[in-house]
C-alpha positions in Angstrom: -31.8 -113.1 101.2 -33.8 -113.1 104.5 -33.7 -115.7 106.8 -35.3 -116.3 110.2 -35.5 -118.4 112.4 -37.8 -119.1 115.6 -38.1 -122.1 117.1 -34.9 -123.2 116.6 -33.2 -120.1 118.9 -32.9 -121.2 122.4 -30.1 -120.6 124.2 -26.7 -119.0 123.5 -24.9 -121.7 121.9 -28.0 -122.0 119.5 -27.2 -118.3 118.3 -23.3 -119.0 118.2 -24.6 -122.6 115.6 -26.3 -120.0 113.7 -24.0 -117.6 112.7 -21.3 -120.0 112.3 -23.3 -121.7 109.8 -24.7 -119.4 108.9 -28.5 -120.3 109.1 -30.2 -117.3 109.4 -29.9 -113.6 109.7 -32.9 -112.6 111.9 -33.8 -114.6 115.1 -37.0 -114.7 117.3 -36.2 -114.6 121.0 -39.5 -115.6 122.8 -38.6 -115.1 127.3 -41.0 -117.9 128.0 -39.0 -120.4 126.0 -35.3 -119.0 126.5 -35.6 -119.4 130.1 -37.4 -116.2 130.9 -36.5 -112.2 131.1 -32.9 -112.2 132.3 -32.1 -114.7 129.6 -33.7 -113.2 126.8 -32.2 -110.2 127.1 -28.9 -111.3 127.0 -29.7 -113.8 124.2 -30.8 -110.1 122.0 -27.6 -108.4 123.1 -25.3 -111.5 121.9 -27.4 -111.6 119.0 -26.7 -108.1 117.6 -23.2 -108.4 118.8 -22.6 -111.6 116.6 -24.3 -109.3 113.3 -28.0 -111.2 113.7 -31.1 -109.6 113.7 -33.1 -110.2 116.7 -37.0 -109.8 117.6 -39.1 -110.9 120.1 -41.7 -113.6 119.9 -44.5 -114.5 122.0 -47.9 -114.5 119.9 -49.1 -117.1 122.2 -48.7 -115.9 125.4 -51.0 -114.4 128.0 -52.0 -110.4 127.3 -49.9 -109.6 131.1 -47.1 -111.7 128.8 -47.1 -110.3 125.7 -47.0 -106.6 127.2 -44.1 -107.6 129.0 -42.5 -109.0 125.9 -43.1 -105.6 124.2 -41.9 -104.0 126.9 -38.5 -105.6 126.8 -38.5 -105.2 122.7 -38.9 -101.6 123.3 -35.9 -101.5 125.1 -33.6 -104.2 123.3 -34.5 -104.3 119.2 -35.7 -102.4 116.7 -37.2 -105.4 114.6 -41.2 -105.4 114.4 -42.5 -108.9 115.8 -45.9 -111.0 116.0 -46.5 -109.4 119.7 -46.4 -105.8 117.6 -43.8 -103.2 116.8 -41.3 -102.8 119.1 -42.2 -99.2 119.6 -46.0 -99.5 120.0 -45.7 -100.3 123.8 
């Protein structure tokens, strides 16, 4: 079974809660809630180094926003996400 979780993910220690309780398999990273860029990226390299699926989120954000947010899932995951796939950018 597939679980993910969104809201919930929002810093490091959340993704270390999650896997050691296993709450989810797939997590949303979204930069304007994790602290921005920087921090996002290292929250989707922890994630796949702790066996989690990570994605980035950001359906609400700006257009600038939202190509910047595929910009960095291009680079860091191969999960589709609600700002498109990661390799439509």
């Amino acid at each position: 079974m597939l679980i993910s979780l969104d809201e919930g993910v929002r810093s490091l220690r959340d993704l270390d809660q999650i896997v050691r309780y296993r709450a989810a398999t797939i997590v949303c990273v979204k930069p304007a809630r994790v602290g921005g860029y920087a921090n996002a990226r290292t929250m989707l390299e922890r994630a796949k180094e702790l066996g989690l699926r990570p994605y980035v989120g950001g359906f609400f954000e700006s257009p600038f926003a939202r190509s910047v947010n595929r910009a960095l899932a291009w680079h860091t995951t191969d999960e589709p996400s609600d700002i498109g796939t990661s390799h439509e950018f």
